[in-house]
C-alpha positions in Angstrom: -19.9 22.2 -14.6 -21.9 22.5 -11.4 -22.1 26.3 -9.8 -21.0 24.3 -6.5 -17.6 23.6 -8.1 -16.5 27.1 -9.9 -14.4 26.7 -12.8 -10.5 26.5 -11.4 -8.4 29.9 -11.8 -5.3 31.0 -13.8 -3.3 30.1 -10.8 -4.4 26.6 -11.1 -2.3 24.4 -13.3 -3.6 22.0 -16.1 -2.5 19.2 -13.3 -5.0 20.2 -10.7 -7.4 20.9 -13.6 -7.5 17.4 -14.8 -7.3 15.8 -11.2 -10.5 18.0 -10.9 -12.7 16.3 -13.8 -11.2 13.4 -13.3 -12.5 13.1 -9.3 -15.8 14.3 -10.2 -16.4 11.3 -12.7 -14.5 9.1 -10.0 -17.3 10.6 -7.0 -20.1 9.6 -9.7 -18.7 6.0 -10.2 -18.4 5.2 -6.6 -21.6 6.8 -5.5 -23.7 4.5 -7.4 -21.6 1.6 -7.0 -23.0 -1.6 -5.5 -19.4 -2.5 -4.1 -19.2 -0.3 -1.7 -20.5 -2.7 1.2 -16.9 -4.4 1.0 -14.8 -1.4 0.1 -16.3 0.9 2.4 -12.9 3.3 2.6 -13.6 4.0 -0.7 -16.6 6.0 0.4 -15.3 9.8 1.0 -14.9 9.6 -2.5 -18.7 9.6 -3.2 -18.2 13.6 -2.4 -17.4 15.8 -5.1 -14.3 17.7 -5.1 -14.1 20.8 -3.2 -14.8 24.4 -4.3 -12.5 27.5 -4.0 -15.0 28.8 -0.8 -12.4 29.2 1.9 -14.9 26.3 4.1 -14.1 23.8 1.7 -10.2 24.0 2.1 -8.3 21.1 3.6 -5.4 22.7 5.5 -2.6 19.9 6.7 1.0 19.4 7.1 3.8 17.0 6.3 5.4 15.3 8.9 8.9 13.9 7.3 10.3 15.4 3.9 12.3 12.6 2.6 11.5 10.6 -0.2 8.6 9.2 0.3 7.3 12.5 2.4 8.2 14.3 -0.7 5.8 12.3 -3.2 3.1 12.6 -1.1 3.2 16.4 -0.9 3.0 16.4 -4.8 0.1 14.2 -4.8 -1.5 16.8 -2.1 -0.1 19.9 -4.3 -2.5 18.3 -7.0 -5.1 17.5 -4.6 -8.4 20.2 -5.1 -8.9 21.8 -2.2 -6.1 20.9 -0.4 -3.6 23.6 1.2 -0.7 22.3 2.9 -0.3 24.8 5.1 3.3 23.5 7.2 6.3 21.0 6.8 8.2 19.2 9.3 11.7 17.7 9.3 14.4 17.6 11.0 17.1 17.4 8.5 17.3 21.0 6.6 18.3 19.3 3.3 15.3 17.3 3.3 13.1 20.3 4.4 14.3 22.8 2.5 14.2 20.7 -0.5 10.3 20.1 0.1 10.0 24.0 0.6 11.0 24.7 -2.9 8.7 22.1 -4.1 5.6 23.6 -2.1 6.5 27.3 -3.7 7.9 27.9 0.0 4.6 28.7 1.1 4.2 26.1 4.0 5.8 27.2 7.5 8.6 25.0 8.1 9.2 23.3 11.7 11.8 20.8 12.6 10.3 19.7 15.8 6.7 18.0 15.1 5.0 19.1 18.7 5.6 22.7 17.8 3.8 21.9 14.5 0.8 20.6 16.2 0.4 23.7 18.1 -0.7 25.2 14.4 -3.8 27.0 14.8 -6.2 26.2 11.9 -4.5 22.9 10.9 -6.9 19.7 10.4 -4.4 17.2 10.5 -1.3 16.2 9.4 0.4 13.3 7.2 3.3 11.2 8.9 6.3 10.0 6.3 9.0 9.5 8.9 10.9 6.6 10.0 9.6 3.8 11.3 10.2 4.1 15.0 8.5 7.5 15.1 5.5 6.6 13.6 3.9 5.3 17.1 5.2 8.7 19.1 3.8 11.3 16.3 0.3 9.6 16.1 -0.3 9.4 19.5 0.7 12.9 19.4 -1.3 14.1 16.7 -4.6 12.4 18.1 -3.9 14.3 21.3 -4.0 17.0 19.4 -7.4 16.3 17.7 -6.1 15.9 14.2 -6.8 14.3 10.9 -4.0 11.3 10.6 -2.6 9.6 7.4 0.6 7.6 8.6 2.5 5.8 6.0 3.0 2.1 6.4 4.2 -0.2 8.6 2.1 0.9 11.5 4.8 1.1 13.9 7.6 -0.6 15.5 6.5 -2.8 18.2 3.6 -4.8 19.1 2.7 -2.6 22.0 2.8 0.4 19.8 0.7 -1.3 17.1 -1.7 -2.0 20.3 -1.5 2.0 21.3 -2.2 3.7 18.1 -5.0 1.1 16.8 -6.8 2.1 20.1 -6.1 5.6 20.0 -7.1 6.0 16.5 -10.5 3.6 16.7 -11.0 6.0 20.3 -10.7 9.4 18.4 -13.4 11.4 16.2 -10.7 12.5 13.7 -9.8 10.5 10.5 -7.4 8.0 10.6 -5.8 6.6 7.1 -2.8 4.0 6.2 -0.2 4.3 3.5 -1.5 1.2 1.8 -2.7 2.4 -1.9 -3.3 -0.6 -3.0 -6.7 -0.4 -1.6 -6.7 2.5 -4.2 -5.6 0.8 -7.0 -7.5 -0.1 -10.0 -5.9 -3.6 -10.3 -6.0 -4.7 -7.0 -9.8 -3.8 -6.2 -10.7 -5.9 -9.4 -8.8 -8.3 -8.5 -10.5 -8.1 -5.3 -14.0 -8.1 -6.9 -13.1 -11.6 -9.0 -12.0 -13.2 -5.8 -15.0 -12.2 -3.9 -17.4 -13.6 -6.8 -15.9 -16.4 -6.9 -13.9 -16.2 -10.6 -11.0 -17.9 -9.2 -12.9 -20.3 -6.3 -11.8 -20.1 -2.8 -8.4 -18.8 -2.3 -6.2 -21.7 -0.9 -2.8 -20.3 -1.2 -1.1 -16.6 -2.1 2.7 -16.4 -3.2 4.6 -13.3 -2.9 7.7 -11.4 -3.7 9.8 -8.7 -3.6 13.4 -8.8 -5.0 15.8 -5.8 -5.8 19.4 -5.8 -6.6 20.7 -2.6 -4.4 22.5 -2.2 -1.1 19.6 0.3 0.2 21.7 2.4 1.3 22.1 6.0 0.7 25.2 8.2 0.4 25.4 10.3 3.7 27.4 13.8 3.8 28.9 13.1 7.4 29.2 9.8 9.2 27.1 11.0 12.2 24.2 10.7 10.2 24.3 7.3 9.2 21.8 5.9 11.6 19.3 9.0 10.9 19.6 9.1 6.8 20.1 5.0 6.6 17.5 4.1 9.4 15.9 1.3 7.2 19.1 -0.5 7.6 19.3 -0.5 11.8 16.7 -2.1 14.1 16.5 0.5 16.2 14.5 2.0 13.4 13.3 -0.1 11.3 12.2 -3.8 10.6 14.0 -3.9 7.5 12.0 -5.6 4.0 9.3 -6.7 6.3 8.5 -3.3 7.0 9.5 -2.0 3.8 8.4 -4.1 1.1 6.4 -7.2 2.7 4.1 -5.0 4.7 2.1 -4.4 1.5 1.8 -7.8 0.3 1.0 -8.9 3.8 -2.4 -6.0 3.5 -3.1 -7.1 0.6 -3.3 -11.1 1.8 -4.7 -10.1 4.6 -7.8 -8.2 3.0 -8.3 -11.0 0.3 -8.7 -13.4 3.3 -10.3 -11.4 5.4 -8.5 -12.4 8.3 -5.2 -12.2 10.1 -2.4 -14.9 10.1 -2.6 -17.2 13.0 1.0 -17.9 12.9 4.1 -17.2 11.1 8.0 -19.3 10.7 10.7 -18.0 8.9 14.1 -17.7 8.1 16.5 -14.6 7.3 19.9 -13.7 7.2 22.8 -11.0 6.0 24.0 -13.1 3.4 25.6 -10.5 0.8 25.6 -6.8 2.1 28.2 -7.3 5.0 28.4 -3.9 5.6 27.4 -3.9 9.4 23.6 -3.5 8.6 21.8 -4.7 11.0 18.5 -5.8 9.4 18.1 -8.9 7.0 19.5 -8.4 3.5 16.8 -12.1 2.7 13.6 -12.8 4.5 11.4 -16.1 4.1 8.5 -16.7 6.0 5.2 -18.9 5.5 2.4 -17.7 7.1 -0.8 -19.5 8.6 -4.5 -18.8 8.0 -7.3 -20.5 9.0 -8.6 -23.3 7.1 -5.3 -24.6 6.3 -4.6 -21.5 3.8 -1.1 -20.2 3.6 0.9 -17.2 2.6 4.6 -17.7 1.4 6.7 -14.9 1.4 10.1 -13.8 0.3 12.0 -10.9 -0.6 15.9 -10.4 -1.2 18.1 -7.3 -2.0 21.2 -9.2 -4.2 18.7 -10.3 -7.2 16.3 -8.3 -9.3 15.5 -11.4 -11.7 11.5 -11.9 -10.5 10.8 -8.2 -9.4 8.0 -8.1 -7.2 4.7 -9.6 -8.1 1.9 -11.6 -5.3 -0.1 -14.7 -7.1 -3.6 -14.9 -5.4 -4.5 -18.9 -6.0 -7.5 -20.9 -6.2 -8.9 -24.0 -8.1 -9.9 -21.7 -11.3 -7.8 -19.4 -11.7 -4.0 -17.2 -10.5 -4.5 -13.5 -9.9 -1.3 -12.2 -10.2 -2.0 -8.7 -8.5 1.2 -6.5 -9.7 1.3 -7.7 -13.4 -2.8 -7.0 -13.5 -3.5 -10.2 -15.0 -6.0 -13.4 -13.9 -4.9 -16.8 -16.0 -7.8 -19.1 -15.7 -7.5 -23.1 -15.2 -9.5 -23.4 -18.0 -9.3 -20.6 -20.6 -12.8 -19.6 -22.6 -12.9 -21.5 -25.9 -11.0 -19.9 -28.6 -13.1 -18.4 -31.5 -14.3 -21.0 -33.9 -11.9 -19.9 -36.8 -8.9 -20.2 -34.2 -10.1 -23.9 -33.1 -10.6 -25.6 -36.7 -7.0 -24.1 -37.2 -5.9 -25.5 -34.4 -7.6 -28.5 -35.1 -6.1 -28.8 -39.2 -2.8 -28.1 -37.7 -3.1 -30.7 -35.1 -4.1 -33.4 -37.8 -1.0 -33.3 -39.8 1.9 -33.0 -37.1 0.1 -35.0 -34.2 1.7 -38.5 -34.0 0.5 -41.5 -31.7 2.5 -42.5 -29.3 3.3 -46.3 -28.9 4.2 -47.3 -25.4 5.4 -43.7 -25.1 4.9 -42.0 -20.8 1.8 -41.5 -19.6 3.3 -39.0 -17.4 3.3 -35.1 -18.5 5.4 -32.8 -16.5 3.6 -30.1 -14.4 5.1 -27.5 -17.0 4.4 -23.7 -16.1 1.1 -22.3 -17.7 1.8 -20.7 -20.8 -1.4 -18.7 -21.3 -1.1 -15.1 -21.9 -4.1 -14.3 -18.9 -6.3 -11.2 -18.9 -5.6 -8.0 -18.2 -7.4 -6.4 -14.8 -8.9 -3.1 -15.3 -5.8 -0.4 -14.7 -7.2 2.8 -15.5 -8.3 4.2 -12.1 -6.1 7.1 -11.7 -3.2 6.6 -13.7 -1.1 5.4 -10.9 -0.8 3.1 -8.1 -3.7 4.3 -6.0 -1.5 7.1 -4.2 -3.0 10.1 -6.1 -6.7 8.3 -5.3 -5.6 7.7 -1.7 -4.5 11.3 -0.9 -7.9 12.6 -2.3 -9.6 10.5 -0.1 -8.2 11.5 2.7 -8.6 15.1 2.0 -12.8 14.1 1.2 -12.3 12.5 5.0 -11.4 15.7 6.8 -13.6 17.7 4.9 -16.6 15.4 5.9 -15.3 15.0 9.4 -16.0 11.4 8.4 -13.9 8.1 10.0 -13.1 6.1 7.3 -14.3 2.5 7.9 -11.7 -0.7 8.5 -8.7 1.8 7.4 -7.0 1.3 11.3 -8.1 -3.0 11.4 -5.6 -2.9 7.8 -3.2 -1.4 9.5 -3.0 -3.2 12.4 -3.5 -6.5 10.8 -0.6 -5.7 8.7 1.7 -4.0 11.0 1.7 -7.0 13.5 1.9 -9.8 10.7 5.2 -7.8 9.8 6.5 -8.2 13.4 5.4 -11.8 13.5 7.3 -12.4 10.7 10.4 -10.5 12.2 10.4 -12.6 15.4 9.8 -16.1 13.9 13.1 -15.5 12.3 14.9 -14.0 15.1 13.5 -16.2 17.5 13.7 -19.8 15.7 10.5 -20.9 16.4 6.7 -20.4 15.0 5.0 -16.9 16.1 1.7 -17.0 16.9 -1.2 -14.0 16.4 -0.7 -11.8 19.6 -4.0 -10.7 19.5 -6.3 -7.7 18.5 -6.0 -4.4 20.2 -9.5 -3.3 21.8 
């Protein structure tokens, strides 16, 4: 091991140990990979992990303790060089309950300004509802911090607008909660596409379906709206926030563009329980040169799960399984053909004024299997380390805000087309 990272302590666990070595090999990797010209947020991972020297410590806080809040602060608990020095929320079970899991070594605040006013803090990570999101970056950038903000970007358009131009105006690091730009089967999926494996795309599919009511038991009926905020659109823009917002990142990176327009439809057509957001959403999006993007996603049916198929004249990506099928499947091994070929000669009959027609039947080819070993999860443990390698360096991480942006309107697009009835067009970028 190199003298510039010292071997890790007794107080380290095996976790951090192994998240260690395994970063190390992952900084070699990327730094001599010729990829990185189109995956250019992958670069702070060139650096190597930090040391224990007190200048190579990370210090940053969690803004929202809730579920998702809570995940991320393990990920950063196993993070080398990482301290999380403070933890925000304003709900004390949440808090406290993210306390325990830190050791209760971080300061606790339930007001995020005061948090801000941290001396030594570089920046902070932002799991809270939706509608604060906008509020607590522009905050946090006035502060001169770090910012990782989970997904969607925020609420409105005009906030979208606000924190894409305070983040591309500020020195500090600005990162989105979209891992699949840190996951192994998406960013060789990504690769294929962009050689050309599957041909040009010319349409992409995609799904998310549960079977749950979304909601979440609350102690007291005053905190309904603040525990079940994903259900009330003063809060939230319901599954396109919450689930579409990544398949919408991920189409909008394959393409390389944003949607020109959007139509949909959605409705409340099983949980009538005086949500306010749709329990069903379907909504085609536009690209350019006639590509589309068709999307739906429903909370009474778990049958198809979630998956997006990435299309084109060779080949289906489909991005969640990690597989690619391929129009036309390499040549089976020779043995396997003249099997195939002996079987075929004693059960094939002719058929005499039989159809000429063959149904369009569904593809029964087993595909390949994309490369899924980059991390061991869904690009979340890859994505906080990154981050971290950001502050450290004091370096911007390139295209991270454009994802966000892109993705955060084309969820609002897709919101209004079906509130509205009509066809949404791009509202434009924010410089």
């Amino acid at each position: 091991m190199s003298k510039d990272f010292p071997p890790d302590t007794d107080d380290a666990g095996d976790d951090i140990v192994a998240r260690r070595r395994f970063l190390q090999r992952l900084a070699g990797v990327v730094a001599s990979s010729t990829l990185l010209s189109a995956l250019p947020w992958m670069a702070p991972l060139r650096a190597q992990p930090a040391g224990r020297a007190p200048s190579d410590r990370v210090r940053v806080a969690v803004i929202g303790t809730g579920s998702r809040g809570t995940l991320l602060l393990k990920h950063l608990l196993r993070t080398p060089g990482v301290e999380v020095v403070a933890l925000c929320d304003d709900y004390p079970p949440h808090l406290q309950a993210a306390l325990a899991v830190a050791g209760n070594k971080p300061v606790a605040f339930t007001d995020h300004r005061r948090l801000l006013d941290m001396n030594g803090l570089d920046g902070v990570l932002i799991a809270t509802p939706l509608h604060e999101h906008a509020p607590m970056c522009l905050d946090a950038f006035a502060a001169d911090k770090h910012v990782f903000c989970e997904k969607s970007l925020a609420l409105t358009v005009e906030e979208c607008k606000a924190v894409a131009r305070a983040a591309h105006g500020s020195r500090r690091v600005f990162q989105i909660g979209h891992q699949r730009l840190f996951s192994a089967s998406f960013l060789h999926a990504h690769e294929m596409v962009a050689s050309g494996q599957i041909g040009n795309i010319t349409q992409i599919r995609a799904s998310w379906h549960r079977n749950n009511d979304w909601r979440r038991p609350v102690p007291r009926p005053e905190l309904e709206r603040k525990l079940n905020w994903r259900l009330y659109r003063a809060s939230s823009a319901g599954l396109m926030a919450e689930l579409a917002s990544h398949h919408l990142q991920i189409a909008n990176w394959f393409l390389d563009a944003a949607p020109l327009s959007c139509v949909g439809y959605g409705s409340i057509n099983h949980w009538k329980d005086d949500r306010e957001v749709h329990d069903n959403v379907n909504v085609l999006f536009r690209y350019r040169d006639g590509v589309t993007l068709l999307y739906d996603s429903l909370t009474s049916n778990r049958y198809h799960g979630l998956e997006i198929q990435i299309m084109g004249p060779k080949g289906t990506i489909e991005g969640e399984s990690g597989k690619v099928y391929f129009e036309q499947p390499p040549p089976a091994p020779g043995i396997v053909r003249l099997i195939d070929q002996l079987e075929k000669s004693t059960v094939e009959t002719i058929p005499i004024g039989g159809p000429t027609w063959k149904p369009d039947s569904k593809q029964a080819t087993a595909g390949q299997a994309l490369r899924r070993d980059l991390g061991g999860d869904d690009g979340t443990a890859i994505s906080m380390a990154a981050f971290a390698n950001a502050i450290r360096l004091n370096q911007k991480t390139p295209q991270m805000i454009d994802h966000a942006y892109r993705s955060a309107i084309a969820v609002l697009m897709g919101q209004a087309a079906m509130d509205q009835g009509r066809e949404i067009a791009w509202p434009g970028d924010y410089s």
